[in-house]
LUMTORDO-770530 format. One record per residue (C-alpha): residue in one letter; x, z, y. Coordinates in Angstrom, 2 decimals. Each point is the difference from the previous one (the first is absolute). Example, Ala and Ser with C-alpha at 12.3 -4.5 7.8 and 13.67 -1.06 7.14 Angstrom:
<atoms>
- A, 12.30, 7.80, -4.50
- S, 1.37, -0.66, 3.44
</atoms>
This chain:
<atoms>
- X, -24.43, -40.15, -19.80
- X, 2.99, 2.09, 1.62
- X, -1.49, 3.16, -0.59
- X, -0.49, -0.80, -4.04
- X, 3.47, -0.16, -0.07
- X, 1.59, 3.46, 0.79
- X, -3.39, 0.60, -2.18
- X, 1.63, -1.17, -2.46
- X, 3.08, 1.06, 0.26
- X, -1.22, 3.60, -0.21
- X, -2.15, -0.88, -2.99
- X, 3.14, -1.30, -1.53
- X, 2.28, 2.43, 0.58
- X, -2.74, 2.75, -1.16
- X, -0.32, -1.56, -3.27
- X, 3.84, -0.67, 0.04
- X, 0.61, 4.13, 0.32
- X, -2.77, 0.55, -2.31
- X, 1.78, -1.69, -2.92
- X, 3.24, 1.22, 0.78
- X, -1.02, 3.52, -0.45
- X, 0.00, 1.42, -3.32
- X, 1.03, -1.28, -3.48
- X, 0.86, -3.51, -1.17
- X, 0.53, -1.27, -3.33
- X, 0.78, -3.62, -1.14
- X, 0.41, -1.54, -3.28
- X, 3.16, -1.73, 1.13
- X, 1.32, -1.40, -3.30
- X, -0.82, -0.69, -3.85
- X, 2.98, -0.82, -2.43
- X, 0.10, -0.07, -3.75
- X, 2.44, 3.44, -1.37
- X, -0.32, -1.04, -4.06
- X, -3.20, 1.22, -1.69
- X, -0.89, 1.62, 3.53
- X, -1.49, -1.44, 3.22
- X, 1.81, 1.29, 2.92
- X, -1.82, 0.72, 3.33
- X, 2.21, 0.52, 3.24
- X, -2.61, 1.76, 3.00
- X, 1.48, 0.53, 3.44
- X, -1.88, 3.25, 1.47
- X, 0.83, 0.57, 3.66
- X, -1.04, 2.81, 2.27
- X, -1.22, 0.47, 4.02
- X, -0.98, 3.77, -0.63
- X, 1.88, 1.85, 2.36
- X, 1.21, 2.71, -2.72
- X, 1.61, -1.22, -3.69
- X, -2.68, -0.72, -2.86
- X, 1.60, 2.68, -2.45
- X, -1.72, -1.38, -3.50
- X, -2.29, -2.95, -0.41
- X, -1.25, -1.09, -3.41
- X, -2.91, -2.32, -0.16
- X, -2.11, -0.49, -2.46
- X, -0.04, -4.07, -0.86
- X, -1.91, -2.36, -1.91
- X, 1.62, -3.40, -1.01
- X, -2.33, -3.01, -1.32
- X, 0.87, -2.60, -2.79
- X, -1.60, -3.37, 1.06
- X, -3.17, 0.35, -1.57
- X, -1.23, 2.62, 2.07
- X, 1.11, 2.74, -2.44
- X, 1.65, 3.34, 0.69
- X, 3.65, -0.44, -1.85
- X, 1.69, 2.95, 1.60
- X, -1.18, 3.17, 1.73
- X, 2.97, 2.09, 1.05
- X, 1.69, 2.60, 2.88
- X, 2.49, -1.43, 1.94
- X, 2.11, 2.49, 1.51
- X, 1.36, -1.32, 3.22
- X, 2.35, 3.47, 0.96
- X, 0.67, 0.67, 3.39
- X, -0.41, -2.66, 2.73
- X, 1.74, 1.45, 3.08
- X, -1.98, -0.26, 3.00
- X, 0.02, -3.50, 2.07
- X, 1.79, -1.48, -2.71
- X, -0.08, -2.32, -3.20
- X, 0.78, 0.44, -3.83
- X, 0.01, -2.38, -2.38
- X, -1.39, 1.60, -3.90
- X, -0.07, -2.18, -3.13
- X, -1.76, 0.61, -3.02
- X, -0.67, -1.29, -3.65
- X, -2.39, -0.30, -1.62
- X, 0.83, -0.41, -3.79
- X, -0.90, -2.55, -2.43
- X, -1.78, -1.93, 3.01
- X, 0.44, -3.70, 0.98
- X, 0.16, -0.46, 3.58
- X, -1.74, -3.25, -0.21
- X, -3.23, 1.38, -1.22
- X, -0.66, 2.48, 2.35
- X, -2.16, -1.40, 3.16
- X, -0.56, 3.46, 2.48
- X, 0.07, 3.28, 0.64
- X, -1.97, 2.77, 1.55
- X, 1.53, 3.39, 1.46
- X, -3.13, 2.50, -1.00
- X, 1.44, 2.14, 2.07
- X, 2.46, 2.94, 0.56
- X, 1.01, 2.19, -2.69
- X, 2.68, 2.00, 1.84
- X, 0.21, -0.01, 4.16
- X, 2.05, 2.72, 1.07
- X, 1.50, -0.29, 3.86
- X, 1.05, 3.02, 1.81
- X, -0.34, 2.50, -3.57
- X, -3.99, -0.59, -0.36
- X, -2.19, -2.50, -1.00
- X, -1.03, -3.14, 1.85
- X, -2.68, -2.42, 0.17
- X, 2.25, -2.39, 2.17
- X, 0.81, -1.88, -3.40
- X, -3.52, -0.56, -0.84
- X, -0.11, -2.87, 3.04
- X, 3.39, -1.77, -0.82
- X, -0.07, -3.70, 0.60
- X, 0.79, -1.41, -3.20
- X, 1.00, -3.91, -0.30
- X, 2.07, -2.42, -2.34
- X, 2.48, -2.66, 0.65
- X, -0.38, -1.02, -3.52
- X, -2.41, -1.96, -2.09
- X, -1.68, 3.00, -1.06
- X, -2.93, 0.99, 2.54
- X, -0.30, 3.35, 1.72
- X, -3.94, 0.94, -0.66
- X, -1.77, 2.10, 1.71
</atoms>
């Protein structure tokens, strides 16, 4: 039983590393703006060198399953080891009927001047009521 411990441990802290590397992006926040519903995403960074550009292509879902929005959100620069908060609105949209989203994937990736699959494994979550799909 001792030795499944520092097992473990190192299991643990390997998966720990493994999702700390790489690109992060959270639905943090939903809020009524007017006509428009406004989405606030936190996108963080463990790359060693700055993510230059990242726009991802993103899918949002009204409650009955159906595709109400499929847009590029252009998240800038996200210096590396760091986090940026992005909002964006999405016009004549009510907040209260959308239910989740999907990231299809990377549009733009650009770190060190060239193209980069590293955005293409971001973790992508939600703090809100909307669900991050997969």
């Amino acid at each position: 039983m001792t030795m499944l411990l520092p097992a473990l441990m190192l299991a643990t802290t390997a998966a720990t590393a493994e999702a700390d590397s790489g690109v992060a992006i959270e639905l943090n926040a939903l809020e009524q703006a007017g006509g428009a519903c406004r989405l606030t995403f936190t996108v963080g960074s463990r790359m060693e060198q700055d993510l230059e550009q990242l726009v991802l292509e993103t899918v949002v879902f009204d409650r009955a399953g159906k595709v109400a929005a499929l847009t590029l959100f252009d998240f800038l620069e996200v210096p590396a080891g760091r986090t940026r908060v992005r909002q964006f609105d999405l016009p004549e949209m009510s907040c209260g009927e959308l239910a989740g989203f999907l990231v299809n994937g990377a549009a733009t990736c650009t770190v060190a001047g060239a193209a980069s699959e590293i955005c293409d494994d971001a973790v992508v979550t939600s703090r809100t009521k909307i669900e991050a799909l997969r």
